[in-house]
N, C-alpha and C positions, 0 to 999 in steps of 0.2 A: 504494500500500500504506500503511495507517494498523498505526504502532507504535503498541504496548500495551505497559504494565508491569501485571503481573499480581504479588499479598501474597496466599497461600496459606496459608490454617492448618487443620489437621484432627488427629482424633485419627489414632493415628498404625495403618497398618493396611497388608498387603500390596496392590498393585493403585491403589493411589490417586492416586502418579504415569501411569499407564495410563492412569484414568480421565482424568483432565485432559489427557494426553496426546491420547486420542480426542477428546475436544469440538474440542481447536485442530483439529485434520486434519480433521475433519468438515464443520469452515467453512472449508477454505480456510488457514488458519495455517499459520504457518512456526513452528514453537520455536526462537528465535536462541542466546539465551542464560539460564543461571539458575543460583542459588546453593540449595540446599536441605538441610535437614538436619534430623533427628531428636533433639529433644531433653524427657528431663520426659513422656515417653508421648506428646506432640505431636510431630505434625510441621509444620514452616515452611520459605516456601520466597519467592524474588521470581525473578520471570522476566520475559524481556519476548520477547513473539511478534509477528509482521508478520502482518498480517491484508489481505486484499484489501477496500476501501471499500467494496464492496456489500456483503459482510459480516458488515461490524462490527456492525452491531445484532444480527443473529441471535447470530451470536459472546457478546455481554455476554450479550443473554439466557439461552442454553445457559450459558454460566459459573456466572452466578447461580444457575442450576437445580440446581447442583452442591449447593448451600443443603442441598435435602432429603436429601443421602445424609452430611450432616455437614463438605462440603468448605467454607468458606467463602471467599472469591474478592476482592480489591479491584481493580478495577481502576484505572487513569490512564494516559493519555495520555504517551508517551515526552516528553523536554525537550529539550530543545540541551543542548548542551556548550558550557561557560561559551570567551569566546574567550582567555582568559587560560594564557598557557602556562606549564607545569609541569613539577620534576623530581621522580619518581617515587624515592621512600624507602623500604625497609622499617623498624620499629620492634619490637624484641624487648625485653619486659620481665618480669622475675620479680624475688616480695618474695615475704615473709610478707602474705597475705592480712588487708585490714583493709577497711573501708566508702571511700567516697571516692576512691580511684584512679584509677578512670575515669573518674570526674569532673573529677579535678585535673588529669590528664594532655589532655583534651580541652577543658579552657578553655582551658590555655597552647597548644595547638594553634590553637583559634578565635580566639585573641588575634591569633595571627599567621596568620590568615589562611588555614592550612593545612584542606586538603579530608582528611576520612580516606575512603580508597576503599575499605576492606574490614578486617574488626575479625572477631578471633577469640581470647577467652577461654575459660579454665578454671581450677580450683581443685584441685589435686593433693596427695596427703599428702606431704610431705617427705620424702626415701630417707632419714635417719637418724632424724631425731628424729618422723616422722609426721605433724607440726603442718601445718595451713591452709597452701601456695604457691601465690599467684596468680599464675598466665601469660597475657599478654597478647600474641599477635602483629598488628600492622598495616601495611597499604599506606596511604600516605601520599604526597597528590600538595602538593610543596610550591611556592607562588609562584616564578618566576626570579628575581625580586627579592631575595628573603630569604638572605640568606647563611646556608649550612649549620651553619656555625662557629658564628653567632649562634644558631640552635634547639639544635645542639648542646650549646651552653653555659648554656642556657634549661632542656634539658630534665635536664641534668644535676644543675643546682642544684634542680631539683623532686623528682627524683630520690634527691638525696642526703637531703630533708625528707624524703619515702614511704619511706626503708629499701628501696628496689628496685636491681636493676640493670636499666639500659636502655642498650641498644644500639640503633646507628643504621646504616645503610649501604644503599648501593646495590645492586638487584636481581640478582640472578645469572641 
């Protein structure tokens, strides 16, 4: 069986999970896993299906075919997993929404080495005053090496420059 990651974007429209649903099962696909969601009158999505090697060409090409009705499709080729092992962090932040955030919060991350497994933003009006609140939830696989204490006290000091509150802890 050859893994696939499949980058799905389409406008966004009932049936269109289905449609792509149909093509994998039609070749032989497994749908393992995927993240998808509606956002902006689009929709996006990444999944990765198991396809049997005889297959797989038919497979990308039906994908691609998807073109004409507006789905568009990327495919690649599943990776290994790095052999480096990790512990698994949540990260919870809210500030006053301003540019650069997410940027700042994700170099001191890549500085150290830290993987982000999964990122999920939003911009909310504040319950009293209405103003701009950025939220930021992530899964965070962090080196065994790196001591906790130390990003801890990394992210807090970035933290205290952004005007955010960020929390840290281990998964429930």
């Amino acid at each position: 069986m050859d893994h696939l990651v499949l980058t799905v974007i389409a406008e966004d429209q009932p049936g269109l999970v289905e449609r792509l649903a149909q093509c994998i099962a039609e070749h032989g696909g497994n749908w393992l896993e995927s993240r998808m969601s509606r956002m902006a009158g689009q929709f996006a999505g990444i999944l990765r299906v198991a396809v049997p090697s005889e297959a797989h060409a038919a497979l990308t090409a039906a994908l691609q075919g998807l073109q004409a009705q507006g789905i568009r499709v990327l495919l690649a080729h599943s990776g290994s997993e790095p052999p480096t092992s990790w512990q698994e962090i949540e990260l919870e932040l809210v500030g006053n929404d301003r540019p650069g955030i997410v940027r700042d919060i994700t170099r001191l991350l890549a500085e150290h080495g830290v993987n982000l497994e999964s990122l999920d933003t939003d911009v909310l009006s504040a319950p009293m005053s209405g103003e701009p609140l950025f939220r930021a939830e992530a899964r965070l696989a962090v080196p065994s090496e790196l001591s906790l204490e130390v990003l801890q006290g990394r992210l807090e000091t970035l933290a205290d420059d952004l005007m955010v509150e960020l929390k840290l802890q281990a998964p429930e």
